[in-house]
Structures are given as C-alpha cells and as structure tokens.
VODREN-894118 format. One line per 3 residues: number of its first residue (from 1); for each residue x, y, z of C-alpha. Coordinates in steps of 0.02 Angstrom, whole numbers, plus 32768, in hexadecimal, padded with zeros to 4 digits. Layout:
# residues N
NUM) X:Y:Z ~ ...;
END
This chain:
# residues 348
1) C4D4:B9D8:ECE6 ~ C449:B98F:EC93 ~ C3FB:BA3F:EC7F;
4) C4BB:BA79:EC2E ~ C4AB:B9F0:EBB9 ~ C3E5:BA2E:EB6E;
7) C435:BAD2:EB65 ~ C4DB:BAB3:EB14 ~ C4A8:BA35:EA8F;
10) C3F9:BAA1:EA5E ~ C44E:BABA:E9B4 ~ C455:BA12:E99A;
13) C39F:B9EF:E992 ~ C38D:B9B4:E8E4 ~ C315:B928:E8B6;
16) C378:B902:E808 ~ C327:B85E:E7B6 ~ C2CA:B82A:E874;
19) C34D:B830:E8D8 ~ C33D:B897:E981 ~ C3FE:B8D1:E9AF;
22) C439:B94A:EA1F ~ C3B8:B9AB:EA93 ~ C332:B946:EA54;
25) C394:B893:EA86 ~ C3A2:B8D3:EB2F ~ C2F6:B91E:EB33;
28) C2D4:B867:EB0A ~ C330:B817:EB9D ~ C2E8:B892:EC22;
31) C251:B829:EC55 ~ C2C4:B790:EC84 ~ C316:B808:ECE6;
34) C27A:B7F5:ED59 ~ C2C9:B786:EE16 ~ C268:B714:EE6E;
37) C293:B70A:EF1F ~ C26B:B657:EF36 ~ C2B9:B619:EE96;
40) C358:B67F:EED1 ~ C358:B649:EF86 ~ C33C:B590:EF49;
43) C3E8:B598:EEEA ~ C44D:B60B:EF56 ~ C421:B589:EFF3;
46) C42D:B4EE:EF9D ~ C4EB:B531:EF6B ~ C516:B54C:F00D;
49) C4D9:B4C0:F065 ~ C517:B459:EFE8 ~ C5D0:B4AE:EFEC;
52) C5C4:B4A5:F0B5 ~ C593:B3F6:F0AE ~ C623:B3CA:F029;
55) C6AD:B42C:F08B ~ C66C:B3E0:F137 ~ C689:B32F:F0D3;
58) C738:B367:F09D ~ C76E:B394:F150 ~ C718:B312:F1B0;
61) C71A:B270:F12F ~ C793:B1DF:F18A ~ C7E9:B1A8:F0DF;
64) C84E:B22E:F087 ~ C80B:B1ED:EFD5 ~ C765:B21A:F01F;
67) C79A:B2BF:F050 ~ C7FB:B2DB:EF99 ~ C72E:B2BD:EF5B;
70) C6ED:B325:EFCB ~ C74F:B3AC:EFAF ~ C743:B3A2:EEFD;
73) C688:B3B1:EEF8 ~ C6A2:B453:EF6B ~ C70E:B49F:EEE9;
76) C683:B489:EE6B ~ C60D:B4C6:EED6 ~ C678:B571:EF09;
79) C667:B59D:EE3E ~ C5B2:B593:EE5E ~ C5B3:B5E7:EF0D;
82) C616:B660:EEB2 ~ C5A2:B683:EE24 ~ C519:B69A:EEA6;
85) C570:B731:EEF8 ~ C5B3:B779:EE4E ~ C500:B789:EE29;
88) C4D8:B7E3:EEB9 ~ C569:B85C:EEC4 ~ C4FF:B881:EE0E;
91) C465:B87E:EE6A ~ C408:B806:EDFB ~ C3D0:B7AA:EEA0;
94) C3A4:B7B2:EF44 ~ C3CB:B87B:EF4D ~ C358:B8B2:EFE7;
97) C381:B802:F061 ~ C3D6:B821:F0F0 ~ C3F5:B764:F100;
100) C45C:B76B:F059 ~ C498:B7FE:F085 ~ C4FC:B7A5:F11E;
103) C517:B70E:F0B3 ~ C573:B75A:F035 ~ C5DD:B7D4:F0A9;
106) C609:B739:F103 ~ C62E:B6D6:F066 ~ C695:B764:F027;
109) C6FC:B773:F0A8 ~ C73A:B6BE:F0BB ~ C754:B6AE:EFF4;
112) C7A2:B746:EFB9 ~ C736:B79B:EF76 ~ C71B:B83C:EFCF;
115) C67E:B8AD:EF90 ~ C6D3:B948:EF78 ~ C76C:B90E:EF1E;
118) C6F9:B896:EEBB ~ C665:B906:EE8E ~ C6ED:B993:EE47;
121) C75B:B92E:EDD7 ~ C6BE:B8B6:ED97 ~ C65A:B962:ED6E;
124) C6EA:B994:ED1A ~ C6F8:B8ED:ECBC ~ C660:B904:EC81;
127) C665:B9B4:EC38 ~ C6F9:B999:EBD5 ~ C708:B8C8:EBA9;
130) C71A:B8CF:EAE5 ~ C79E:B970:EAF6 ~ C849:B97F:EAFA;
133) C8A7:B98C:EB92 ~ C959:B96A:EBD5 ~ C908:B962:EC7C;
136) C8C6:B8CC:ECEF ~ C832:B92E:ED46 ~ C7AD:B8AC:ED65;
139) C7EE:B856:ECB9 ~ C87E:B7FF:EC60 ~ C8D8:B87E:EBF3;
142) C8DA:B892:EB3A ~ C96C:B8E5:EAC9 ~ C956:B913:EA15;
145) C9F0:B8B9:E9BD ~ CA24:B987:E99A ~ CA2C:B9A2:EA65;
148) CA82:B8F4:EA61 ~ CB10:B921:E9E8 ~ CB16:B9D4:EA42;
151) CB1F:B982:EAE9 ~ CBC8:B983:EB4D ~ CC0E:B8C8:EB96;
154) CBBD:B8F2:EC37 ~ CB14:B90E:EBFF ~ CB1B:B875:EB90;
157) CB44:B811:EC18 ~ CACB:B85F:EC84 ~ CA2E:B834:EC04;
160) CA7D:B786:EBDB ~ CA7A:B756:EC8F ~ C9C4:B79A:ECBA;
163) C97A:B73C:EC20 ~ C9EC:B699:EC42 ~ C98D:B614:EC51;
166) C9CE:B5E5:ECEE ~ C9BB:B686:ED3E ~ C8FF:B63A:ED07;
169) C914:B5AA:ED6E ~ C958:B5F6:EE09 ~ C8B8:B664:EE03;
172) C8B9:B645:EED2 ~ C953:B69E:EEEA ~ C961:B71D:EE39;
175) C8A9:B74B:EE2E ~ C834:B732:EED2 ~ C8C0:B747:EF5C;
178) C944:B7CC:EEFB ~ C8D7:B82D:EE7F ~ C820:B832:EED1;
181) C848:B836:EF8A ~ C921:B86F:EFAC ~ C945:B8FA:EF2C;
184) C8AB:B965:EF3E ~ C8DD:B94E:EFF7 ~ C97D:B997:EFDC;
187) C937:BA0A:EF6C ~ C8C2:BA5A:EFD9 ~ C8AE:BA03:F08F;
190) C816:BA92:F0BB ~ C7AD:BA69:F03E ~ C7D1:B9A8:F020;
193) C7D6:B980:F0E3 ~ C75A:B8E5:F0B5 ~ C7E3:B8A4:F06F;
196) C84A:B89E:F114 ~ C7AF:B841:F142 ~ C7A5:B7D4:F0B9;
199) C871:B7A6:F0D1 ~ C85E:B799:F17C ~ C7C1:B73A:F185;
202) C823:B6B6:F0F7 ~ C89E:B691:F158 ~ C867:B673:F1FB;
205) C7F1:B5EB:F1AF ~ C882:B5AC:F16E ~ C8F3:B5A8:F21A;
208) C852:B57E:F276 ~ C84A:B4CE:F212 ~ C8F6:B4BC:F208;
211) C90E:B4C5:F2CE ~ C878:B451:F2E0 ~ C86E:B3E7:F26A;
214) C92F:B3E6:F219 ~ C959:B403:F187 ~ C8FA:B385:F126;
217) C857:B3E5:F166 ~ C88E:B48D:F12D ~ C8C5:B446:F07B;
220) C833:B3EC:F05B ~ C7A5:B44C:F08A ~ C803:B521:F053;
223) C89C:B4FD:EFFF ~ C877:B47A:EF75 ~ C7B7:B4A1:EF48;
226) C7F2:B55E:EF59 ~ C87F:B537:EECE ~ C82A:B4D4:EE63;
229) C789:B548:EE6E ~ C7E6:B5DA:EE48 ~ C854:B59D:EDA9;
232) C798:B56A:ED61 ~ C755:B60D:ED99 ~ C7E2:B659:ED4B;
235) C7E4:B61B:ECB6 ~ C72B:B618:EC9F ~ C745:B6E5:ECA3;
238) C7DC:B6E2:EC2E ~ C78D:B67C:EBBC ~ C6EE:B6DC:EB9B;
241) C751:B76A:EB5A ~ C7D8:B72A:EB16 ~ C7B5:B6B8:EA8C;
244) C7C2:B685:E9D2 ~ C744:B6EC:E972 ~ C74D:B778:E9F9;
247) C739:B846:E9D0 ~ C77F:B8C0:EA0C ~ C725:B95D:EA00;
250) C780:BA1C:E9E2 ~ C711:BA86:EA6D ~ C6C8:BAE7:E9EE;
253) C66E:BA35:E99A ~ C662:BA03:EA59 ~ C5B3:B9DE:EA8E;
256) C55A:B957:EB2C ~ C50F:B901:EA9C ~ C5AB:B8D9:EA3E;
259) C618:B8C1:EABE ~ C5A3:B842:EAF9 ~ C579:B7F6:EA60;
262) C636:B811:EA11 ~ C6A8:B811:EA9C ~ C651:B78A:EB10;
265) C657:B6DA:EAE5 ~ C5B6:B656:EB0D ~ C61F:B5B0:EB63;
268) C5AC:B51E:EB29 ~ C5BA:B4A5:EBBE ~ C56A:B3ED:EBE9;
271) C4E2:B3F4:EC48 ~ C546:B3EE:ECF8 ~ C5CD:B462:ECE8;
274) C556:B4D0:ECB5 ~ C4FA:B4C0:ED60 ~ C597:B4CB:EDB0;
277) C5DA:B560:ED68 ~ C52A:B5B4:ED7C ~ C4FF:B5DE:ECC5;
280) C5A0:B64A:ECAF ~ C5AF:B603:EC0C ~ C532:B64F:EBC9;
283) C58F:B703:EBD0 ~ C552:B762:EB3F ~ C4C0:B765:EB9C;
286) C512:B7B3:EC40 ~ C554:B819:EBF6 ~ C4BD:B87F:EBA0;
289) C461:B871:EC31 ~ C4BF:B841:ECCA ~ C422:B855:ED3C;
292) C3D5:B78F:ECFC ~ C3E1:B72B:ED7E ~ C472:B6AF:ED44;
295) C3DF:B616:ED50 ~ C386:B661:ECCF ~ C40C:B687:EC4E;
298) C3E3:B5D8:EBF4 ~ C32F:B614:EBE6 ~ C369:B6AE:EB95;
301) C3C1:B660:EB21 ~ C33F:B5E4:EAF7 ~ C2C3:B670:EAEC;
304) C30B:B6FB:EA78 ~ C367:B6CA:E9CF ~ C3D5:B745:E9A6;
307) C426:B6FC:EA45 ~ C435:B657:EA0C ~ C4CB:B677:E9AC;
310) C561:B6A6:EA0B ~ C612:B695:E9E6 ~ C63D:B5F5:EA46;
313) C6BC:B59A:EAA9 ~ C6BE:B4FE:EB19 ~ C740:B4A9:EB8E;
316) C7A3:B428:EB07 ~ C852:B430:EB0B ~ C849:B483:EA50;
319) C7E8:B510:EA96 ~ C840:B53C:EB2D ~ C8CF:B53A:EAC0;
322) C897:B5B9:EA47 ~ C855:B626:EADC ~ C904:B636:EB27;
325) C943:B66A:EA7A ~ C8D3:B6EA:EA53 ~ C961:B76E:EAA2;
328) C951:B800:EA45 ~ C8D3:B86D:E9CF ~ C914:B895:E919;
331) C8B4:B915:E8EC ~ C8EA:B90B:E842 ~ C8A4:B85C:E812;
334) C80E:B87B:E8AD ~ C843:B7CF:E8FF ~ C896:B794:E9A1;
337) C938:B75B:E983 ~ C9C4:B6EE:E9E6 ~ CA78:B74B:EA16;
340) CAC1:B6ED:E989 ~ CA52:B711:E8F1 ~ CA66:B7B9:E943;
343) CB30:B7B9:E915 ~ CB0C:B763:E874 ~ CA93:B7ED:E837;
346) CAF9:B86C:E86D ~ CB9D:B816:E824 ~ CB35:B808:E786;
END
C-alpha cells in the first residue's frame, strides 16, 4: 500500500516555499516505518497480560463494584489490544512471528474481528477514505447533499441510520458482530469461513462463563468491556473522518497524501487515553503511511513539521457534537454539512 501511495501521489512532489508534500512527505515517514521486535513484543505482551489480568479480576473479584472496575479497565485495554492487531493485519509489526501469528488468530476469533473480513473492508477504507460513497465497506458512508435530495425515503433512512449516533454506540452489535463478522458471512460463507469461527468462537466464551460462572461472569468480563470498547472503538473510526473542517476529495483531485492530510483528522488526547487508544489519534499519520508502528506515531509527529498541523478534534461534548453533524458533502460551498442546513440550502 505504502508502495501505491509513492506511486500515486509522485505528482505531488513539490517543495513550494520548504514544504515537503505528497511523495516527498511519505518519502519522509519511511524510515520510522523501520519495527523493532522487542519494542513491539514489549507492547503487544504487556496488552495482553494486562487485559487477561483485568478480565480475570472482572470474573473472579468477590464484590460486584470490584468487578464493574475491573471490567472497565478491560474495556480500555481491548481499544489498545485492538490497535495492536489493526497494526498487524497492516503489517507494521511483528509480520514474520509465529507467536503473534497465533495470538492474533486467537484474539480475532473471540472479538470479532475475523482477518479476512477485516483485512478487505479496512484495505478498502483506506483506498477510498476522503471519496464519496453511498456504501459502508470498511467505512461510514458519505452522500453529497445532490445524492441526498436525489435519494428515495428508503435510502435516506438507510444512511441516517448507519451514521446515527447510536448505531455508533451499539458498535458491538452494528459494527464488530453485524458488519465485520455476520454479513460477509452471509455474503459469501466459502471465502469468509473465519468468520463462522470468529461467531462461533464468541459465543461459546460467552455460554462457557455464563454456565460457570452465571450471568454476572459473562457480563462483566465479554459483554460490558465488549460494549463499551466497541462504542469507543467506534466512534474513534467515525470520528477521524467525519469531522468539522473535513474534505472530501472528487477521485480525480484524490491522492494518499490528501486524503491523509485532508480527509483524516489528528484526535489530540491526554496523555492516557492516548496510551489507551494506542496512538490512533494521531491518524493523518496512518494514514500516509500505515506501516509505523502505532508507538511511534507521536515521534513522527514530533519529528516532521509539516505534520504538526492537522485538522483537529478531541472528545468534548462540543466536538462530538459537530462530528455527528457533519452528514453530508455540499460540493457547492466545499463543506460538510448537517441534514438540515442541507434542506435550508436547497429550500434557499
């Protein structure tokens, strides 16, 4: 991909008043592209052992207030376990280890996340985020307000309800268990049979504690941390591309460079949610060259300046706000818009 990117945005290497963009601003990210195998192993086991121990607490703990804890710290900790195998599907760590290779299949297959299904739509994602396109494949989608006014009531209600925040929220369900594991099932049971696996494998964990340990167990150590870590998962991924000050590129302006730098937003987080959410924040960056390791994104940024300037968002209440109303592109005044300025332009 990396390679497709170099290629693609050569005709963007202009060094206009200093400023490297396009193939030379990825040439300029290749050499922290470079993995160390200790540094990797040291954060992809410390995640795990740390979400085992956390989940073993949430099943095991004798007060259920120390279970709620426990299990709360394991959601946090399945973003970053999550983050860890999202950069390996991308092979930015870890590629030739049969160890991780075991870990992740494993980890796949009890949180929804099958390889095949994954690796498709999240290649996808990343060849067309910044474009328009009334389809979900590996991202939320995105309607010009034109398509919007040409759209029947179905359709409408079809793209209200995938971009609904709640549909966000109930990212367990919506997203990991519908979207990423049951429909590409259905679609095509041959090809997506880790998937039966990964279903499979997800609910017999579940019926496994349940049996055992009732169903306190079960809801404290899948069924909450899952929730709560898929909603932030979720929303993490809507957010990054769909946000005030975002562009939306026609394919003919469309390059890796300004889809990354246009169309992906940098999330400026404390110091701890950034840990916990393993550097996704820092998404620009992922995006123009998705094979740094996600632990050294921040030294990236720190590193090259024409980085250092992203369009940003954070968690407040004002900015997931304006995320969730970014609905639509109007190509006219080149600006996401919300369904109801939408009406009042067209009224207008």
């Amino acid at each position: 991909m990396l390679e497709q990117a170099l290629k693609v945005d050569e005709d963007q290497a202009d060094k206009s008043e200093g400023l490297r963009i396009g193939k030379d601003l990825i040439k300029a990210t290749v050499p922290y592209a470079e993995v160390s195998v200790r540094r990797s192993w040291w954060h992809v086991g410390s995640t795990f052992v740390m979400l085992s121990a956390a989940l073993a607490g949430a099943g095991l703990a004798p007060w259920w207030p120390l279970q709620l804890l426990f299990s709360l710290l394991a959601a946090m900790l399945m973003v970053r376990a999550f983050i860890t195998y999202h950069d390996y599907m991308h092979r930015a760590i870890l590629v030739r280890s049969p160890v991780a290779w075991i870990l992740f299949r494993v980890y796949s297959a009890l949180a929804l996340t099958p390889p095949r299904s994954w690796k498709t739509s999240h290649n996808y994602h990343h060849g067309h985020v910044g474009q328009i396109s009334s389809s979900s494949i590996g991202a939320f989608p995105v309607m010009t307000t034109q398509m919007w006014h040409d759209a029947s009531r179905g359709e409408r209600m079809s793209y209200r309800i995938t971009r609904h925040p709640l549909t966000v929220l109930a990212g367990y369900i919506t997203i990991f268990l519908l979207s990423i594991t049951l429909l590409p099932l259905l679609r095509n049971p041959a090809r997506h049979w880790d998937s039966l696996l990964a279903l499979v494998s997800h609910a017999a964990l579940i019926a496994v504690l349940w049996i055992f340990g009732g169903f306190a167990t079960a809801f404290f150590v899948v069924l909450l941390p899952m929730t709560i870590a898929s909603a932030l998962g979720s929303y993490l991924f809507f957010a990054q591309h769909s946000f005030k000050r975002m562009h939306i590129l026609s394919p003919e302006a469309w390059t890796y460079y300004r889809a990354a730098m246009e169309s992906s937003s940098y999330m400026r987080l404390n110091k701890v949610m950034q840990w916990f959410t393993g550097n996704i924040g820092f998404h620009h960056i992922h995006h123009l060259n998705v094979r740094i390791p996600f632990y050294r994104l921040p030294e990236v940024m720190e590193a090259i300046p024409e980085l250092q300037s992203p369009v940003t968002t954070t968690l407040s209440p004002r900015d997931i706000r304006d995320c969730f109303r970014c609905c639509l592109w109007d190509e006219d005044r080149q600006r996401a818009v919300s369904y109801r300025e939408a009406s009042r332009f067209a009224a207008a």
